[in-house]
N, CA, C and O atoms as CSV, one atom per row, in Angstrom:
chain,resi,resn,atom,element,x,y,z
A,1,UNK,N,N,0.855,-1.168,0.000
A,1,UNK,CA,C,0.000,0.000,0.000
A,1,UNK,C,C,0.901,1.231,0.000
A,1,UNK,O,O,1.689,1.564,0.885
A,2,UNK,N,N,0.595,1.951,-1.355
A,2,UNK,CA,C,1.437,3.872,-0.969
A,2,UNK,C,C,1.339,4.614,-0.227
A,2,UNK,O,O,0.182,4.645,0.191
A,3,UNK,N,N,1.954,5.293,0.217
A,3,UNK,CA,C,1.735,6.026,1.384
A,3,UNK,C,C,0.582,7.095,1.087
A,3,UNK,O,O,-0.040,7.621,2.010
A,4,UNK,N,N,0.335,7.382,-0.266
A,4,UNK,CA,C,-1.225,7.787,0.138
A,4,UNK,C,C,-2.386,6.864,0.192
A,4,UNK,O,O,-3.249,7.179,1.012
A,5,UNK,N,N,-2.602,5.736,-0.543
A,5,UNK,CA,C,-2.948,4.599,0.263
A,5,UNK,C,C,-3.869,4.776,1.313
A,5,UNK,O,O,-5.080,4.942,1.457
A,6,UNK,N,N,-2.312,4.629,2.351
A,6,UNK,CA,C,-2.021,4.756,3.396
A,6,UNK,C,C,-3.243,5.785,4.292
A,6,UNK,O,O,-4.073,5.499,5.155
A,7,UNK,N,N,-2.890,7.018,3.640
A,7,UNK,CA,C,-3.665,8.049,4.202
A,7,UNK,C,C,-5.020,8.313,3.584
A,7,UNK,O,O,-5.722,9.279,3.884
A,8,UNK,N,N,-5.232,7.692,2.992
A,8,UNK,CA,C,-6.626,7.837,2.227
A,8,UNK,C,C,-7.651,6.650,3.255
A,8,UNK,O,O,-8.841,6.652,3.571
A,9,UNK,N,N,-6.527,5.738,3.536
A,9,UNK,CA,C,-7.467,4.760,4.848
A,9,UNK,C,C,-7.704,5.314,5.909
A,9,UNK,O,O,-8.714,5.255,6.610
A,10,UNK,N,N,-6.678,5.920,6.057
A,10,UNK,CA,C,-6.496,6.619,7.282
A,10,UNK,C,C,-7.604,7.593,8.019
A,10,UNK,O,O,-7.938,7.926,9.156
A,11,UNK,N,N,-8.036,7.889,6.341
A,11,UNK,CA,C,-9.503,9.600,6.604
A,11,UNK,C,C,-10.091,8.649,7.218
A,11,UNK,O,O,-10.170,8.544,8.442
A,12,UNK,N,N,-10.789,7.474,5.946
A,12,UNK,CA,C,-12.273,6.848,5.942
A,12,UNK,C,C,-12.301,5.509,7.370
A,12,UNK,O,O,-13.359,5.057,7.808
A,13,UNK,N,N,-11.195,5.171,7.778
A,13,UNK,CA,C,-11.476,4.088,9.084
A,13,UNK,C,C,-12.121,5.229,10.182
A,13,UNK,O,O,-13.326,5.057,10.369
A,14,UNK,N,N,-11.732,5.959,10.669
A,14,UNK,CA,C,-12.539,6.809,11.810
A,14,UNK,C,C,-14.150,6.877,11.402
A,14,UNK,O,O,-14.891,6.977,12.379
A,15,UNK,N,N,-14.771,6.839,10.162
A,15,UNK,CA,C,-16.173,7.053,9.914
A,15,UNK,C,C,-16.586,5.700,10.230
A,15,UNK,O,O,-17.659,5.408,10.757
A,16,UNK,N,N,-15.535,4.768,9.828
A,16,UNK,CA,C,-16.219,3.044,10.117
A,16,UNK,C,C,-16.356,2.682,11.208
A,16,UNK,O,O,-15.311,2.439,11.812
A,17,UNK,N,N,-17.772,2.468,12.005
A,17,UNK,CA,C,-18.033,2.013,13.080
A,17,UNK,C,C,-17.208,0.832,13.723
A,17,UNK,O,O,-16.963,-0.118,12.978
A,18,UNK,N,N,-16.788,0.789,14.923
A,18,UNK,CA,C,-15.912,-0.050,15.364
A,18,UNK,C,C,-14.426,0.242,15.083
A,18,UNK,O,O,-13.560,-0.572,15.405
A,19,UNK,N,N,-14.153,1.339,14.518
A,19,UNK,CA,C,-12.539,1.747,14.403
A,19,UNK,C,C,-12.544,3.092,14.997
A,19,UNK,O,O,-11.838,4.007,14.573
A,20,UNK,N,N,-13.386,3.194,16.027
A,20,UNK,CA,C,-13.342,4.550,16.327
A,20,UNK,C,C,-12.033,4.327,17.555
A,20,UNK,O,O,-11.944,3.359,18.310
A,21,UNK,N,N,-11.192,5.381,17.498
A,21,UNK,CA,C,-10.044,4.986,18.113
A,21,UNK,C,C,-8.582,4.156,17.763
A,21,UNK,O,O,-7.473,4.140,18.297
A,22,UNK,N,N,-9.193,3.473,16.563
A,22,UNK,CA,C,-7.904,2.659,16.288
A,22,UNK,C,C,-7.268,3.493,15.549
A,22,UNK,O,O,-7.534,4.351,14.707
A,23,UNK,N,N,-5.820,2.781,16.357
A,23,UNK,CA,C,-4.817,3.611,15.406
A,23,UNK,C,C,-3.899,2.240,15.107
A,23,UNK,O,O,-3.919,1.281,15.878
A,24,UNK,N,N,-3.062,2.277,13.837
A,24,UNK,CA,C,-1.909,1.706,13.663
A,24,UNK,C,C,-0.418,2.191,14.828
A,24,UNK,O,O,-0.068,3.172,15.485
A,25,UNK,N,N,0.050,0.876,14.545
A,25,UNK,CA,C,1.891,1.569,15.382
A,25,UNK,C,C,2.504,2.409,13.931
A,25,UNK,O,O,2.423,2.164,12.728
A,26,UNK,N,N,3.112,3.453,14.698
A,26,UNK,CA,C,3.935,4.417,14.084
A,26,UNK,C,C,5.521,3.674,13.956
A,26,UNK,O,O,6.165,3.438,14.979
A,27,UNK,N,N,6.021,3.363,12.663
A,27,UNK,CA,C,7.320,3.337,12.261
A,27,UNK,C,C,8.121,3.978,11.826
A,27,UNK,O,O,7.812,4.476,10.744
A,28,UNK,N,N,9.651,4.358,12.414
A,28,UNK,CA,C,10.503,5.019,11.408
A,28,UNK,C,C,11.706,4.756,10.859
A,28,UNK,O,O,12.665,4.211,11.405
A,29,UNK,N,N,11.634,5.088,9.965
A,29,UNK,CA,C,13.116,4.124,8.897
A,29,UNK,C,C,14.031,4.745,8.623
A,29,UNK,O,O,13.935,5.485,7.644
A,30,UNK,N,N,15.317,4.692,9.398
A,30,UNK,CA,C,16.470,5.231,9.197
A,30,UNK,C,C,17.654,4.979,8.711
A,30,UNK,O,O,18.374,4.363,9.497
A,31,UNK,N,N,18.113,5.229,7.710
A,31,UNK,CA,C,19.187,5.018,6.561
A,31,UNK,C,C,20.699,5.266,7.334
A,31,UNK,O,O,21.397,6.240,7.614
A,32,UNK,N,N,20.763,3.913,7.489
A,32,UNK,CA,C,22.484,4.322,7.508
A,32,UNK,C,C,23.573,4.019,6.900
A,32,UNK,O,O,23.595,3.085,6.099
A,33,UNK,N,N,24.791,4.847,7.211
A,33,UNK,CA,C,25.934,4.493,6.204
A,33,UNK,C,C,27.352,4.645,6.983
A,33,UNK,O,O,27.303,4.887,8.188
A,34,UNK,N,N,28.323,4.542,6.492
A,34,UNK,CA,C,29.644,4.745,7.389
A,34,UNK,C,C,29.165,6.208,7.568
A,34,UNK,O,O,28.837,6.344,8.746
A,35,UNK,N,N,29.006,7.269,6.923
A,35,UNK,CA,C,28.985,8.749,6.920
A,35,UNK,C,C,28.266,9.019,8.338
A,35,UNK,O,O,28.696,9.799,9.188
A,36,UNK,N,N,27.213,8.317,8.434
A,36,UNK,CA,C,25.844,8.747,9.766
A,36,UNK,C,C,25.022,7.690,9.318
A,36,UNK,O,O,25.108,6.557,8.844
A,37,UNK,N,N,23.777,8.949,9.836
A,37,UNK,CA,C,22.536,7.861,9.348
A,37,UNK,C,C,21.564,9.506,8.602
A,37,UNK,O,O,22.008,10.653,8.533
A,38,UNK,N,N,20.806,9.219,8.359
A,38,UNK,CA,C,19.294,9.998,7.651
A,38,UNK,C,C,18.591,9.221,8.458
A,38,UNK,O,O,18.686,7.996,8.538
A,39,UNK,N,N,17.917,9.884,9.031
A,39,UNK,CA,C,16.427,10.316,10.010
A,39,UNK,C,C,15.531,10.939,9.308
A,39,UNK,O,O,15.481,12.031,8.742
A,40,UNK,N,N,14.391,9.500,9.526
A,40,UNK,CA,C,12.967,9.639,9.225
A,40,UNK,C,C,12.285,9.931,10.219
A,40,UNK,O,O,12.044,9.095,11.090
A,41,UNK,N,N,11.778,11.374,10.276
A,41,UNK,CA,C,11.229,12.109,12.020
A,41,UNK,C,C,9.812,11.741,11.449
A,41,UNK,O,O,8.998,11.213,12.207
A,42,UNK,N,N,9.520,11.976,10.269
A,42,UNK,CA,C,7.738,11.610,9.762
A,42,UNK,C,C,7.266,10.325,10.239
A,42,UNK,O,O,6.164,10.204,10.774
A,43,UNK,N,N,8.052,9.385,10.065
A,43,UNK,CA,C,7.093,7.940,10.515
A,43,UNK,C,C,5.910,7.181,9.292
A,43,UNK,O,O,5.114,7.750,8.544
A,44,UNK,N,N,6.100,6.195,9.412
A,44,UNK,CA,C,4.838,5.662,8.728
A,44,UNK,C,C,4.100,4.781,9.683
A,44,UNK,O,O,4.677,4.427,10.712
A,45,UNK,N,N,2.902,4.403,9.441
A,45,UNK,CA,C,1.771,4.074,10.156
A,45,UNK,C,C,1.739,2.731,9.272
A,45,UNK,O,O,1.850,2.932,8.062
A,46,UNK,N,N,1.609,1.439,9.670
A,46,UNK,CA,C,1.911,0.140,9.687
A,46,UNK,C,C,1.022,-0.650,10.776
A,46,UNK,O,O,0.907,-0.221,11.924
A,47,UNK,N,N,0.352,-1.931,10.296
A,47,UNK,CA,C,-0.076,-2.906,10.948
A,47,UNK,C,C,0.525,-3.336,11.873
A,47,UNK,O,O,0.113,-3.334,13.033
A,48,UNK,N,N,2.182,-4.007,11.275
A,48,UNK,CA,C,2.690,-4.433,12.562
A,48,UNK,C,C,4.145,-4.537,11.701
A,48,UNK,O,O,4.152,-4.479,10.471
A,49,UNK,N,N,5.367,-4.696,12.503
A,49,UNK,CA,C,6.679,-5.177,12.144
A,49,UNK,C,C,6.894,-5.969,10.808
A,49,UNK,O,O,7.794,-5.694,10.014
A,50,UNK,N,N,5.943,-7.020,10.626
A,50,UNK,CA,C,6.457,-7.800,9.176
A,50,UNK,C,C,6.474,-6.964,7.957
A,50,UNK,O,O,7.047,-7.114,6.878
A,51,UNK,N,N,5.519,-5.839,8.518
A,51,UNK,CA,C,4.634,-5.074,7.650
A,51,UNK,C,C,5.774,-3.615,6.995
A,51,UNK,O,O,5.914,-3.072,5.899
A,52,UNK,N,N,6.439,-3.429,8.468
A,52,UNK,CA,C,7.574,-2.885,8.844
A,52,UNK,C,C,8.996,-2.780,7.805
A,52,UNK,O,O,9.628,-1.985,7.110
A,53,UNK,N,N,8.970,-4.295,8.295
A,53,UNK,CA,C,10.308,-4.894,7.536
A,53,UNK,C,C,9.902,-4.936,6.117
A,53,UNK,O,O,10.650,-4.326,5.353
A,54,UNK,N,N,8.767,-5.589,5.547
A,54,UNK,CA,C,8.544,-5.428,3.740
A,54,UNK,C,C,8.771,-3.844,3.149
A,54,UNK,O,O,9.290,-3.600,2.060
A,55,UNK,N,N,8.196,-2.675,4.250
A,55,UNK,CA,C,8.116,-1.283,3.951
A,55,UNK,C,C,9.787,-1.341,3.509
A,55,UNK,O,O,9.994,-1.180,2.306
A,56,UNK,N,N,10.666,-1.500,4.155
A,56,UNK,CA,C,11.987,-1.287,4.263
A,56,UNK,C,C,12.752,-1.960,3.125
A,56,UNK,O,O,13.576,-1.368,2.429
A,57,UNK,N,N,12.361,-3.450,2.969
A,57,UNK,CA,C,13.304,-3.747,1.668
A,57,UNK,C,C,12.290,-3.248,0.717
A,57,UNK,O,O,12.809,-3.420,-0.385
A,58,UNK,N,N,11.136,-2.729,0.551
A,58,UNK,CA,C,10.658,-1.579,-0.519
A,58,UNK,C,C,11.771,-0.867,-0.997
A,58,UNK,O,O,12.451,-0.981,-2.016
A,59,UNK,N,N,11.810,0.003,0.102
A,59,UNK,CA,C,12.992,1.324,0.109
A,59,UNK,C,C,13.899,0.603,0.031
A,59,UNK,O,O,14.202,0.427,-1.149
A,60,UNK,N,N,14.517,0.071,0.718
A,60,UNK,CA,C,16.097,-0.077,0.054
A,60,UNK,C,C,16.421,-0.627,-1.550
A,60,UNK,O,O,17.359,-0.295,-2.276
A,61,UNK,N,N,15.511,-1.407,-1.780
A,61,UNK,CA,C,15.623,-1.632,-3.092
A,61,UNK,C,C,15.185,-0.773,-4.134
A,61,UNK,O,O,15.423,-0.921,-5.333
A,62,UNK,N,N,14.467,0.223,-3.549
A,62,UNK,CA,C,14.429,1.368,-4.568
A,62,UNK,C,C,15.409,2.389,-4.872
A,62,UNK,O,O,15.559,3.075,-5.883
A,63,UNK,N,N,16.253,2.326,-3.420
A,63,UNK,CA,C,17.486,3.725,-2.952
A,63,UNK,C,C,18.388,3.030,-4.155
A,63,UNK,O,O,18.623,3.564,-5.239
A,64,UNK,N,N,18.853,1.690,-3.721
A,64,UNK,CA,C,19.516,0.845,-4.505
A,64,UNK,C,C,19.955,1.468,-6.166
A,64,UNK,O,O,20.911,2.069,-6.656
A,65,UNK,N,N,18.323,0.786,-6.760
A,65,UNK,CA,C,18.259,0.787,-8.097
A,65,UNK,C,C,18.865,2.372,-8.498
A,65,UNK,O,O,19.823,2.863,-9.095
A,66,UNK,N,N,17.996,2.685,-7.970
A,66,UNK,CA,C,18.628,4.701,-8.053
A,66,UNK,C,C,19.824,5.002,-7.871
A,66,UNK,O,O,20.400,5.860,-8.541
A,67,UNK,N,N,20.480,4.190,-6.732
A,67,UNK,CA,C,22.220,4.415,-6.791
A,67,UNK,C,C,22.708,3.612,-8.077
A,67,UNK,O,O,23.594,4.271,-8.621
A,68,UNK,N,N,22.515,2.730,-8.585
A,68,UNK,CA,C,23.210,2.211,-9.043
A,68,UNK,C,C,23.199,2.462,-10.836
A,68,UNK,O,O,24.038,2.110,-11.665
A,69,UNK,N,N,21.784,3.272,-11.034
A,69,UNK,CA,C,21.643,4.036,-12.229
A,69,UNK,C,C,22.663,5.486,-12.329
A,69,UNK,O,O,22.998,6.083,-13.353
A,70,UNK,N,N,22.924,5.722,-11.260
A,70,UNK,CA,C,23.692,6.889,-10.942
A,70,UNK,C,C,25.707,6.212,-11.079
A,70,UNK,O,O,26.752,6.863,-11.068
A,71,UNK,N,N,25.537,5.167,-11.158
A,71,UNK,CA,C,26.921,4.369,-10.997
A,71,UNK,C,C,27.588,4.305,-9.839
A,71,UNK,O,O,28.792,4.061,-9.755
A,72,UNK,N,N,26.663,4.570,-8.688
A,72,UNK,CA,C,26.642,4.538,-7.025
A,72,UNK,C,C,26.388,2.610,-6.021
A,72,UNK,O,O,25.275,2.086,-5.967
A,73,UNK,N,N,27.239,2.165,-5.599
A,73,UNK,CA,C,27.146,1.105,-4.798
A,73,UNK,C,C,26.890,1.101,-3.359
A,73,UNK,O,O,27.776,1.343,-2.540
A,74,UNK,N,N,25.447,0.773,-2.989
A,74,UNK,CA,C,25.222,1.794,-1.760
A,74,UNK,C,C,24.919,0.146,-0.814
A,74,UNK,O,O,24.684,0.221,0.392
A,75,UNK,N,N,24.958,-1.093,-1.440
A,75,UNK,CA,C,24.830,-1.764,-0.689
A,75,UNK,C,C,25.324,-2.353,0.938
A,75,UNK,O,O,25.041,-3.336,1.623
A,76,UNK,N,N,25.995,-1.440,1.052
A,76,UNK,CA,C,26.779,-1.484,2.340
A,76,UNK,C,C,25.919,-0.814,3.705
A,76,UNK,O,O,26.109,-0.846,4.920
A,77,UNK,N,N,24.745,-0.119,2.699
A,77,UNK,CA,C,23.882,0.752,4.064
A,77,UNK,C,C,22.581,-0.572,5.055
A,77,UNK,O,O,22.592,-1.800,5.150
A,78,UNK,N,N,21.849,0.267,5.482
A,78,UNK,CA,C,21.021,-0.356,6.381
A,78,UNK,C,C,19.710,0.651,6.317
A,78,UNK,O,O,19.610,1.853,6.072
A,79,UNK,N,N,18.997,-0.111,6.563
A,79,UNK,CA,C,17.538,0.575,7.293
A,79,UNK,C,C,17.235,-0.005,8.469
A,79,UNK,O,O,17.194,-1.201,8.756
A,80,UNK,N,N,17.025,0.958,9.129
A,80,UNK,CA,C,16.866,0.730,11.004
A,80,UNK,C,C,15.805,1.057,10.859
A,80,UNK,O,O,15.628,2.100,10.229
A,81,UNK,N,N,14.672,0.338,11.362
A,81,UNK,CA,C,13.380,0.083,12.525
A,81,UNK,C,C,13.004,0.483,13.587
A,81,UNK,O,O,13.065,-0.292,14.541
A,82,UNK,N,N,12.513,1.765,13.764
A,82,UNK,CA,C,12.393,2.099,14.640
A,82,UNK,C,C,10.894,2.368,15.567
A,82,UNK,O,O,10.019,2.841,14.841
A,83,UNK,N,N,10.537,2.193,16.740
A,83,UNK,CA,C,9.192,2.342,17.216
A,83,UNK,C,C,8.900,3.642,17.713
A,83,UNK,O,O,9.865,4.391,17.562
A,84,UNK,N,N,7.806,4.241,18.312
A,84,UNK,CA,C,7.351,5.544,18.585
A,84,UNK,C,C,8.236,5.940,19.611
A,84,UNK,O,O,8.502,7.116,19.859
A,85,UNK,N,N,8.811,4.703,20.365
A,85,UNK,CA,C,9.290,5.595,21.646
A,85,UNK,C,C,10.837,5.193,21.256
A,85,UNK,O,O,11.469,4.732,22.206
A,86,UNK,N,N,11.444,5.278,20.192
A,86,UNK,CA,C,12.686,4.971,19.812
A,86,UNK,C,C,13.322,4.007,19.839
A,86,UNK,O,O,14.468,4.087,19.397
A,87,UNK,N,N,12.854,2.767,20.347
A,87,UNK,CA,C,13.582,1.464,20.338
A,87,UNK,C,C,13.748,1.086,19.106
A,87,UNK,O,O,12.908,1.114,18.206
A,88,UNK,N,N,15.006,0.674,19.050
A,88,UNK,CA,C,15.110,-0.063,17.397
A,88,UNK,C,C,14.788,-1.894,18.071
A,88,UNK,O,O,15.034,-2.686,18.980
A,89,UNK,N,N,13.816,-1.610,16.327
A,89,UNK,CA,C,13.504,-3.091,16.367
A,89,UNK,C,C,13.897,-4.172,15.433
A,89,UNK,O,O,13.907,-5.382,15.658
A,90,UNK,N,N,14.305,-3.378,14.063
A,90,UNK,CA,C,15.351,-4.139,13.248
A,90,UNK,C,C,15.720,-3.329,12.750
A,90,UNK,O,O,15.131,-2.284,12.473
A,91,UNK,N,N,17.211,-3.757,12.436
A,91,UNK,CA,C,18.581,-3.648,11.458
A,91,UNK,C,C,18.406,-4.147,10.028
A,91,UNK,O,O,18.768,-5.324,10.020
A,92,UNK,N,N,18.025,-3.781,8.869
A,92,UNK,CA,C,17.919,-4.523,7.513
A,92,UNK,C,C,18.883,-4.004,6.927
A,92,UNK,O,O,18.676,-2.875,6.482
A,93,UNK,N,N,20.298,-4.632,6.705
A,93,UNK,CA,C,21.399,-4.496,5.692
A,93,UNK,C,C,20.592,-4.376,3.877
A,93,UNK,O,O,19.775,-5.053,3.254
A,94,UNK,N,N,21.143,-3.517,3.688
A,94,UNK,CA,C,20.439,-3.359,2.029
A,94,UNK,C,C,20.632,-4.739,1.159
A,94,UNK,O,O,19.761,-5.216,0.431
A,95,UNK,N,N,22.024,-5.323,1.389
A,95,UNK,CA,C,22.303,-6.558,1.085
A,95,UNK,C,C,21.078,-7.643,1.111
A,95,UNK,O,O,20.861,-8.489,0.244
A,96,UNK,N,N,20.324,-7.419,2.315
A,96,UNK,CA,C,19.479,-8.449,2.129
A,96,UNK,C,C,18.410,-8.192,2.105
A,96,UNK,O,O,17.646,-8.664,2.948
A,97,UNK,N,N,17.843,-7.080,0.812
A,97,UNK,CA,C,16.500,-6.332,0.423
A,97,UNK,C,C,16.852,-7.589,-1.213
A,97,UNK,O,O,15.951,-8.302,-1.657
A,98,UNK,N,N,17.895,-7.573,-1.655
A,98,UNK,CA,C,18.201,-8.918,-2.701
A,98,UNK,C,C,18.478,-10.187,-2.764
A,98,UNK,O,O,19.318,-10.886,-2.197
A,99,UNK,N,N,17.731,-10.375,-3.464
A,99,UNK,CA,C,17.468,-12.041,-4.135
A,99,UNK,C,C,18.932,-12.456,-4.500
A,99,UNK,O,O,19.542,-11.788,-5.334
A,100,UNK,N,N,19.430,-13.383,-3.987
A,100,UNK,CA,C,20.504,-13.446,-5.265
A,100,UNK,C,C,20.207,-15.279,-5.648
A,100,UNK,O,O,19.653,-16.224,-5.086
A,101,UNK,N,N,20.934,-15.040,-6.902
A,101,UNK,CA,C,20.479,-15.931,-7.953
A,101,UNK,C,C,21.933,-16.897,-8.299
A,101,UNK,O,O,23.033,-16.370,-8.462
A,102,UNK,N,N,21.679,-18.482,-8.375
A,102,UNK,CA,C,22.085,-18.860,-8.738
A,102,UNK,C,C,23.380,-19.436,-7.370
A,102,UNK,O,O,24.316,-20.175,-7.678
């Protein structure tokens, strides 16, 4: 689901009886590299962790493709997992957002 998707569910569940109150857990995905990291302060709104982790090799395999059209090898980074109150909950090496073959 896109992140407008995302927010387009987001309007219409509060009108649906019986979701009054529900909310999803808030996730945030932070890019790191030897340099630092990039901080995602926005967050995305997610079912749960598995949901989490697929969001993430999304992105990394998109950062990826984009580095590597650029003639950039970025597989060495990570996306960190993070929860509302800052605990990291996974580490995803970009390395293993790919299939490898053979």
């Amino acid at each position: 689901m896109s992140a407008t998707e995302r927010q387009n569910a987001q309007a219409i569940l509060p009108a649906v009886p019986g979701f009054e109150g529900f909310r999803m857990p808030r996730f945030y995905f932070n890019i790191l590299s030897e340099a630092g990291s990039l901080d995602d302060w926005e967050g995305t709104e997610l079912p749960d962790l598995d949901a989490a982790r697929m969001e993430a090799v999304r992105d990394a395999r998109a950062l990826m493709s984009s580095a590597v059209l650029l003639g950039y090898d970025i597989a060495s980074r990570s996306v960190e997992i993070r929860n509302e109150t800052g605990d990291i909950l996974l580490v995803l090496p970009f390395s293993e957002a790919v299939k490898r073959m053979g």
